[in-house]
N, C-alpha and C positions, 0 to 999 in steps of 0.2 A: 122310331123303331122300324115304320115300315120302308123308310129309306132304305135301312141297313140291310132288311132282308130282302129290298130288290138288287141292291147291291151283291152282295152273294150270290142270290138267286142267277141273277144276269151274266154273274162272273163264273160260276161253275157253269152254266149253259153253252156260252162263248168259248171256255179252255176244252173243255171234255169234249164236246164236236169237233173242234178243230185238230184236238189232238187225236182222237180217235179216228177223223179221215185222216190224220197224217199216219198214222200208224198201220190202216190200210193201203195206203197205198204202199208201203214199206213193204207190206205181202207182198207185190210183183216182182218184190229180189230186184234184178239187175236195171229188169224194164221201168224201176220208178221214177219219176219226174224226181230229182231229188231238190231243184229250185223251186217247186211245188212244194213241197215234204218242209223242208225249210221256211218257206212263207207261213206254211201251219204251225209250225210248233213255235215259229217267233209272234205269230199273231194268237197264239192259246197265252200266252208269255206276257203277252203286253193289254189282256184282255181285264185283268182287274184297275188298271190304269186309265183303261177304253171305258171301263163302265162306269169309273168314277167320274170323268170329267162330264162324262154323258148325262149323269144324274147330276151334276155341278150346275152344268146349265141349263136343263131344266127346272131346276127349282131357284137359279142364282142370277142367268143371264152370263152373258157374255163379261161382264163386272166381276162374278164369281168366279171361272173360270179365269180369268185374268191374277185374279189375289191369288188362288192357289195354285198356278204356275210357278206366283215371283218367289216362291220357298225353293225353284229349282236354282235362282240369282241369287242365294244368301247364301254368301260361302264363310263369314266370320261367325264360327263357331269355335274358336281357339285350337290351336294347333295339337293338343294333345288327346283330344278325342278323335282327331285323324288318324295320330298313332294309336292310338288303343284300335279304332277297328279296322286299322290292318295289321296290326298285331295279334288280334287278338286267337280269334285258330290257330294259328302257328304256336302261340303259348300254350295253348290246350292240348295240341297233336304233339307234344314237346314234351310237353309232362307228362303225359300218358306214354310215350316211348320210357320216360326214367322209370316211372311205376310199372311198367312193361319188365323192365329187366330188373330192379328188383325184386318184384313179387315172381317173377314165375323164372327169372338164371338168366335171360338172353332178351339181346336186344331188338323188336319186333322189322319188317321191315319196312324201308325208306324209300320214298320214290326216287326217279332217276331222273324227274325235270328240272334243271336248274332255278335256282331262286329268282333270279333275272326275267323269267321265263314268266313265274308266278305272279311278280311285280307289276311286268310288263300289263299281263293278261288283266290284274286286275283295274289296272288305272284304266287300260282301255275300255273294259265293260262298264264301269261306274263311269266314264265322260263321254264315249261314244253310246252304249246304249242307256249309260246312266242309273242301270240297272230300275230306271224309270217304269219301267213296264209291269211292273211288281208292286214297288216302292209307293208311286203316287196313291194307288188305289189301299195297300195294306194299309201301310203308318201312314202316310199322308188324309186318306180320306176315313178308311174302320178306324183304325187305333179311337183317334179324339172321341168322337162320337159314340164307340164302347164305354170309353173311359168317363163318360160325363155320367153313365147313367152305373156303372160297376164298380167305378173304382180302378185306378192303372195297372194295380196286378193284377185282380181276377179277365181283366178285360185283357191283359195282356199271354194268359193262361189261355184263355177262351180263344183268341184271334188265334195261337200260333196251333192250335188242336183244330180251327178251319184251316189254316194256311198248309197243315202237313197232308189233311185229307184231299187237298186241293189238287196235289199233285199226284194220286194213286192212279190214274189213267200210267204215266211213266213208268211201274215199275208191274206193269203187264204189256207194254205196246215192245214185240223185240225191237233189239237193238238201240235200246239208250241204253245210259251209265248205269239205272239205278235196275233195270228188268232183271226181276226174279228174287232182288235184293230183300233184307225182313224190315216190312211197314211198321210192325211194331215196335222195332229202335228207331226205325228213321221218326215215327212219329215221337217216341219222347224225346227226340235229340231239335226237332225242328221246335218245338212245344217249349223246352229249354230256351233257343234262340230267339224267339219272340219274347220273351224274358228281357234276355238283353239286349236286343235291338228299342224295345219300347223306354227300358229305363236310357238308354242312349239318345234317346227321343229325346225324353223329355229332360235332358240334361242339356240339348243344344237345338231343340226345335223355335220356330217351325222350319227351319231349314231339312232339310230331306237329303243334302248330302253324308253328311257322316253314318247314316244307315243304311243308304246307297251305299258308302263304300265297304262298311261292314260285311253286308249282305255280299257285293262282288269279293270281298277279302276268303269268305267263307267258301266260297266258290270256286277258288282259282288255287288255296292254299292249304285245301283237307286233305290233299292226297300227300302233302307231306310226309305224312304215317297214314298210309288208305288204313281204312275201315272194312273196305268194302270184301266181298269173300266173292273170291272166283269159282264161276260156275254155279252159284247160285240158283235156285229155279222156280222155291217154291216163298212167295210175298207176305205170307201168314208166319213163316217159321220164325222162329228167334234165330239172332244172328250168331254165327260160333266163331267170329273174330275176337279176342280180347283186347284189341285196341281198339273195338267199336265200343263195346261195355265199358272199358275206361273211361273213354270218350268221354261218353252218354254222359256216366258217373259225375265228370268234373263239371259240366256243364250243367246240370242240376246242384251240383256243392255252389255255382258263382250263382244260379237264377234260384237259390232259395234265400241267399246273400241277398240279394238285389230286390228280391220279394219283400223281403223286413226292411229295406230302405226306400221302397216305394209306396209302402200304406199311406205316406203323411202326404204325398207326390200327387197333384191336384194338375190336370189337363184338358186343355179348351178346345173347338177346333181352328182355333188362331194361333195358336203353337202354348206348350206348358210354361213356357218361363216363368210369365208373369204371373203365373197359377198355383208357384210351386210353395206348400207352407209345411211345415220349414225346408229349411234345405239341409238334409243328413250329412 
C-alpha cells in the first residue's frame, strides 16, 4: 500500500508543478518560451510513468525495471482487441450522433478532420509517444497492484476517479482543449474509461499496447461528435452539450457491462492472463 500512495503521491507532485509552471508561463501571451511550455506539459504527461519505473527500481533493481519495460515488446495480443480499441470511440461518438437525432429531430454536429487524419494521429501517439507516458505508470504499474488487494473493478472504478482528478490542473490553465470545460462529466466519462481500459487489460495483458492504443484512439477520435461546448468557462458546471451526456450515458451502459464480467477477472502484477478464473 505504501508503494501505491508514493506513487500517486509523486505523480500528482511531478504533473501539477510542471503543469502549473507551464500554464504560467502561458500568462506571458506572445513572450512565452513555447518549447519551454511544451517540455512541461510533455514531462507533467509522462510523470506517472517517470514515477513508476523510479519506484520499479528502487524496490526491483535494474532486473525489475527490465521485466516491466518488456510488456512494451509484446505485441501478440490477437488482432481483434486492436480493433476494438481503435474502434471503439468512434462507435460510441456514432451512436450517440443516431441517439442525437432521434431523441431530440437533428443530427448533432461532426468534426471537419478527415478520418485519415484521426488514424494517422493515432498510430503515431501510441508508437512514437506510445502513449507510454501515462500508460506504463496507470495500468502497467496502479492497475495490478489495486487489483490484488480490491478486486479488478472496484480497483478499476477507484484508479479512473485518481486518473480524472489527475488531470484538473488542465481545465483551469488557459488555453488547452479541455479549460473552463465541466469536470464533473469529464470525470464520469474518464472513471467509465478506466472501466474499459482495465477490463482490456486484462483480457490481453501484460502487454501494454492495446491500452496504449485505446487510450491514443480516445484521443485523437472524440472529436468525431465534439462533446466539448464552446466558450465554456466555468469547471464546476455541468456540461449543456447532449452529445456529451449521451456520451457519458453509453459509456457507463458498456462499463457497467464490463463490471459484471470482471468480478470473476483475478490480476497479478505479471500480467491477468494466467489469473483469469473463469473466463466470461
Amino acid at each position: 500500500m505504501s508503494r501505491l500512495l508514493s506513487f500517486f503521491g509523486l505523480t500528482f507532485i511531478v504533473t501539477w508543478a510542471t503543469w502549473i509552471a507551464a500554464g504560467s508561463l502561458l500568462g506571458l501571451g506572445p513572450s512565452a518560451p513555447q518549447p519551454v511550455v511544451s517540455a512541461l506539459f510533455l514531462l507533467g504527461t509522462f510523470a506517472p510513468s517517470f514515477v513508476a519505473l523510479w519506484l520499479t527500481f528502487r524496490a526491483e533493481g535494474r532486473a525489475g525495471v527490465a521485466e516491466f519495460l518488456s510488456r512494451l515488446f509484446q505485441w501478440h495480443s490477437g488482432i481483434r482487441w486492436y480493433v476494438f480499441a481503435l474502434g471503439f470511440m468512434v462507435g460510441v461518438k456514432l451512436t450517440a450522433a443516431v441517439i442525437h437525432r432521434v431523441a431530440l429531430g437533428s443530427w448533432p454536429l461532426f468534426g471537419d478532420e478527415a478520418w485519415y487524419l484521426m488514424v494517422g494521429a493515432t498510430f503515431l501517439s501510441t508508437i512514437v509517444l506510445g502513449q507510454a507516458g501515462e500508460e506504463i505508470g496507470w495500468r502497467g504499474y496502479a492497475l495490478p497492484r489495486m487489483a490484488e488487494r480490491l478486486g479488478l473493478p472496484r480497483a478499476s472504478l477507484l484508479l479512473g476517479s485518481i486518473w480524472a482528478v489527475w488531470h484538473l490542473p488542465l481545465f483551469v490553465i488557459a488555453g488547452t482543449t479541455t479549460t473552463g470545460q465541466s469536470f464533473p462529466l469529464y470525470f464520469l466519462q474518464v472513471t467509465a474509461l478506466s472501466v474499459t481500459m482495465a477490463w482490456l487489460y486484462a483480457r490481453t495483458g501484460p502487454s501494454l499496447w492495446p491500452v496504449m492504443l485505446l487510450h491514443a484512439a480516445v484521443n485523437n477520435t472524440k472529436d468525431i461528435v465534439p462533446s466539448a461546448v464552446v466558450g465554456a468557462s466555468n469547471l464546476l458546471a455541468l456540461s449543456t452539450s447532449p452529445v456529451a451526456w449521451i456520451t457519458v450515458g453509453l459509456l457507463w451502459v458498456v462499463a457497467a457491462v464490463l463490471l459484471f464480467r470482471m468480478r470473476t477477472t483475478n490480476v497479478g502484477r505479471n500480467g491477468p492472463q494466467a489469473r483469469r478464473t473463469p473466463r466470461p
